[in-house]
C-alpha positions in Angstrom: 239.4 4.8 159.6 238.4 2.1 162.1 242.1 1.2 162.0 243.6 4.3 163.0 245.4 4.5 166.5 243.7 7.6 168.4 246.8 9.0 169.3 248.1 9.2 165.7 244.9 10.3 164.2 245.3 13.9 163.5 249.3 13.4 161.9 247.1 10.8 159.5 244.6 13.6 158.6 247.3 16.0 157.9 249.6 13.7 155.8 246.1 13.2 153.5 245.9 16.7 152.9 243.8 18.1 155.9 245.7 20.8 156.7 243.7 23.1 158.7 243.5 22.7 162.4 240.1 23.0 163.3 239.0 20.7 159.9 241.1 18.0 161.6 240.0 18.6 165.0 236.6 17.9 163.8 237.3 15.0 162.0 239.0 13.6 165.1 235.9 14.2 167.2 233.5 12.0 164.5 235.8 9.1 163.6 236.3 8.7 167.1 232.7 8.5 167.8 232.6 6.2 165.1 234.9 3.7 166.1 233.0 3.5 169.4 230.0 2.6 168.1 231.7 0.3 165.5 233.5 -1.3 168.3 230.7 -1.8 170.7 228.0 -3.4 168.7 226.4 -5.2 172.1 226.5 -1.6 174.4 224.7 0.0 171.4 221.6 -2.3 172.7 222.1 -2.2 176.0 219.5 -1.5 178.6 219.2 -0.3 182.0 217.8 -3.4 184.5 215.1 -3.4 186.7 215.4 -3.5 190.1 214.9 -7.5 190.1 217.5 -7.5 187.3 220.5 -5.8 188.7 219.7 -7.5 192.0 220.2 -10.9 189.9 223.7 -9.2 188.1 224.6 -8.7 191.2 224.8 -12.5 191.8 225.9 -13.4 188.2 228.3 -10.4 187.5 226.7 -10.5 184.4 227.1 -6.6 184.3 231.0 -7.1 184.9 230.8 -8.3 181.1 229.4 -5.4 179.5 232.8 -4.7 178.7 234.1 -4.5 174.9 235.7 -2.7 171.9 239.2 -2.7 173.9 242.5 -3.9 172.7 244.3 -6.9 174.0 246.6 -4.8 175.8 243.7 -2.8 177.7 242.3 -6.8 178.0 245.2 -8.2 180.0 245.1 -5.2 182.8 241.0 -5.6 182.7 241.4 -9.5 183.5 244.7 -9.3 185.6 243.5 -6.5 188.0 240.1 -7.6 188.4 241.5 -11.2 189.4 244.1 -9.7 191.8 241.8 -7.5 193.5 239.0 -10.6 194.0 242.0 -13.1 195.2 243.2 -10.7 197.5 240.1 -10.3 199.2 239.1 -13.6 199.2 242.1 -15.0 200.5 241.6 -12.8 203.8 238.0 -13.5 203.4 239.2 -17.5 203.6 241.4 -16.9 206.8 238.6 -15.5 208.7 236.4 -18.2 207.6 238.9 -21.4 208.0 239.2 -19.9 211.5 235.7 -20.2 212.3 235.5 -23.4 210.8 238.0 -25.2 212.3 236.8 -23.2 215.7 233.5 -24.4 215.8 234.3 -27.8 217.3 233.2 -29.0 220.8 236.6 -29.4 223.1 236.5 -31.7 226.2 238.8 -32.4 229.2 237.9 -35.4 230.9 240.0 -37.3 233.9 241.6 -40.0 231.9 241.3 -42.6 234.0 238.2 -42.6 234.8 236.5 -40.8 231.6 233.7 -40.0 233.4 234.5 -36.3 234.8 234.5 -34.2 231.4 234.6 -30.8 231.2 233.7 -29.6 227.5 233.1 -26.4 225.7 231.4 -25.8 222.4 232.8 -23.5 219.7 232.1 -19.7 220.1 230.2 -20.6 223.5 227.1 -21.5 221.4 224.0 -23.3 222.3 222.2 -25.5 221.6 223.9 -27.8 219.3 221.5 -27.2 215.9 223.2 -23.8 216.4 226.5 -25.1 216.4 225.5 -27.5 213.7 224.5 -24.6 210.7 227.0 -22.6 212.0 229.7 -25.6 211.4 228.3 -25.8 207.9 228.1 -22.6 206.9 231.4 -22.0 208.2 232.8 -24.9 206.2 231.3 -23.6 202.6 232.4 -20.3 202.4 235.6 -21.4 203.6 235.7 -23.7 201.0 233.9 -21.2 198.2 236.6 -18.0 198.5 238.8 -20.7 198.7 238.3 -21.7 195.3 237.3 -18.1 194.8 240.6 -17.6 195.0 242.1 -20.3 192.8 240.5 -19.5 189.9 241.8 -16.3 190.4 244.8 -16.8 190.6 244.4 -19.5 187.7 243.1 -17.0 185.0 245.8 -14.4 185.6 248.3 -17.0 185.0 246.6 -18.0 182.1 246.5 -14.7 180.9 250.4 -13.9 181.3 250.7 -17.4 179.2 248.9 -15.5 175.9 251.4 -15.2 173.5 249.8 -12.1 171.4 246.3 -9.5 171.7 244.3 -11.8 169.0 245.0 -14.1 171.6 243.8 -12.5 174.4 240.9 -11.2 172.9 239.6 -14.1 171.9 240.1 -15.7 175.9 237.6 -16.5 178.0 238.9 -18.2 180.8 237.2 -18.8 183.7 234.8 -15.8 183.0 233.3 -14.6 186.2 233.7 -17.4 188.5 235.5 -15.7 191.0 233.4 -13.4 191.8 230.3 -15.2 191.8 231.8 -17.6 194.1 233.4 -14.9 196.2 229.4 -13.2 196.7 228.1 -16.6 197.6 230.5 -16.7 200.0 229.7 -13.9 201.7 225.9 -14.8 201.8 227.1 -18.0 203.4 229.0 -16.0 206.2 226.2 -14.0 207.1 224.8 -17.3 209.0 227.4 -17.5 211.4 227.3 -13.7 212.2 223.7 -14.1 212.4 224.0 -17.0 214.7 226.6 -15.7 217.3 224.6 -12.6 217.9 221.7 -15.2 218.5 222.8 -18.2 220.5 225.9 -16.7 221.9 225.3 -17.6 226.0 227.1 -14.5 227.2 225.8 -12.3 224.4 223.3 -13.9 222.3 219.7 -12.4 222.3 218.3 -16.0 223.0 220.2 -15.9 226.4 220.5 -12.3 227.8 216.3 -12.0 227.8 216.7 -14.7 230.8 218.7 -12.2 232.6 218.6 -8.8 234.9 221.3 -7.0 233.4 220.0 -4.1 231.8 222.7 -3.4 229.7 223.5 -6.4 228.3 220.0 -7.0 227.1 219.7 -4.1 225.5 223.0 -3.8 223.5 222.5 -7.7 222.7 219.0 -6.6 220.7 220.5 -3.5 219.4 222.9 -5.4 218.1 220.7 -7.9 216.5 218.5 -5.2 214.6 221.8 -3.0 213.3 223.4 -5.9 211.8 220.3 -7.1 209.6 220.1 -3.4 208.6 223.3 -2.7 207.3 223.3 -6.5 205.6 220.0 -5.3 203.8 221.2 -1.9 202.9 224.3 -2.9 201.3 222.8 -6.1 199.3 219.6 -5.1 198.4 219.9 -0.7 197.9 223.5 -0.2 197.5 225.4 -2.7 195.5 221.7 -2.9 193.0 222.2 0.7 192.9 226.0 0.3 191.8 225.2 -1.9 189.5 222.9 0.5 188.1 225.1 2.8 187.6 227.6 0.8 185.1 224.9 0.4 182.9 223.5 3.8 183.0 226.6 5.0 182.1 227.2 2.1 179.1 223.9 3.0 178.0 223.9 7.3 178.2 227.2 7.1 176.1 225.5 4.6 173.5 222.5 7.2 173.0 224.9 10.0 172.8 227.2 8.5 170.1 224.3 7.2 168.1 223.1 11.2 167.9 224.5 13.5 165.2 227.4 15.7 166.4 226.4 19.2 167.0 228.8 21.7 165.7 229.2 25.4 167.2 229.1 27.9 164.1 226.6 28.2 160.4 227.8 25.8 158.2 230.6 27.1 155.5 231.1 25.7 152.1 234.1 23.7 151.4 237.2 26.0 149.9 239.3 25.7 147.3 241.8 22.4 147.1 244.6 23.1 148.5 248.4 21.8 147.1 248.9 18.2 146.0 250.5 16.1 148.7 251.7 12.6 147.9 250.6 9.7 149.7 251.4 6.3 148.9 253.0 7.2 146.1 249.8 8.9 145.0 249.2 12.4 144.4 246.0 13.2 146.9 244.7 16.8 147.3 243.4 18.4 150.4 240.6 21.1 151.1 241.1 24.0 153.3 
């Protein structure tokens, strides 16, 4: 039963002698409960995490390996999309990144001759230069995280597409979730330069508007400085939890339900008379109505 394809399950019914309709619709229903809980041993256990927990899978993509019970056909397009979807954003993730990296730099133009008269600007227009300094260094590693973010992307769905047959791609594990992780430490790591712009920016930062009379500036510079925290918080520490949440609520309220006994609509009827030999296999089998 385990082996049967879904799609020809009720023709196998009927050439085994179930013959009536609704018998074989039953019996499609409960061996295809069946073979999901035969086929997803680890969801059976599964439980929902704590806040703490999905906060930590968020990090870890632990809960983007819940996944099971699927042929190595349904594996490939699991692994390939997934991969393409996390290069692809961290490769434009990367540009933005490489150009605040290489942007950060202090550029001077002094009188050559002389060497004396210099005229020199720092990256961004940021001071002082411990500003400059963590914003240069978070800058250069989440360049260099979605940058390999995005190799080992690309890396596993090669790998995959070198997999000759589905015992083979079942049994891959590649570079498991790598990507990702890397790709979300990233983005923790750009969060210091936005944070610092909006700080020590000199035209715009909040350390350096509160020194002067415009009105306007000052107060869109601190609006600014309390939105962005806000909707930083919201999305990492209620949203993408909450998210996370929700795959393994869903794992886990599927689980419960196939582990409970099939209700049926109707009193129960006795089984009928056999109905007329049918050979399978070349033996003679006999089927109940």
């Amino acid at each position: 039963l385990m082996k049967m394809a879904d799609e020809d399950l009720d023709a196998d019914l009927q050439d085994i002698g179930v013959s009536v309709a609704g018998t074989r619709m039953l019996m499609c229903d409960d061996i295809t409960q069946l073979k999901r809980v035969y086929k997803k041993p680890k969801t059976n256990v599964l439980e929902v995490p704590n806040y703490f927990g999905r906060l930590s899978g968020m990090i870890t993509f632990q809960w983007a390996e819940t996944s099971e019970g699927k042929s190595g056909h349904d594996a490939r397009e699991e692994i390939f999309s997934a991969n393409l979807m996390t290069a692809l954003v961290s490769t434009i993730v990367w540009a933005i990144c490489w150009n605040l990296f290489f942007g950060s730099n202090q550029e001077c133009f002094c009188n050559v001759p002389t060497e004396t008269d210099c005229w020199c600007a720092t990256g961004f227009d940021i001071r002082p230069d411990a500003a400059v300094a963590v914003f240069y260094f978070c800058c250069a590693v989440a360049t260099f995280l979605f940058m390999f973010s995005t190799m080992y992307a690309v890396m596993q769905m090669i790998m995959v597409n070198e997999l000759s047959d589905d015992t083979e791609i079942v049994n891959f594990t590649g570079a498991g979730q790598y990507p990702g992780i890397l790709f979300v430490i990233g983005v923790f790591f750009l969060n210091g330069p936005i944070f610092i712009f909006c700080i020590f920016n000199y035209q715009m930062g909040t350390r350096w508007v509160q020194y002067r009379d415009d009105m306007q500036i000052r107060t869109f510079s601190w609006l600014l400085l309390v939105c962005v925290p806000i909707l930083f918080a919201h999305a990492f520490l209620v949203v993408i939890p909450r998210m996370v949440g929700y795959v393994y609520q869903a794992k886990v309220a599927q689980a419960k339900k196939d582990l409970q006994p099939r209700e049926v609509d109707g009193p129960w009827q006795p089984m009928g008379p056999p109905g007329p030999p049918v050979q399978v296999g070349g033996q003679q089998m006999y089927g109940y109505q």
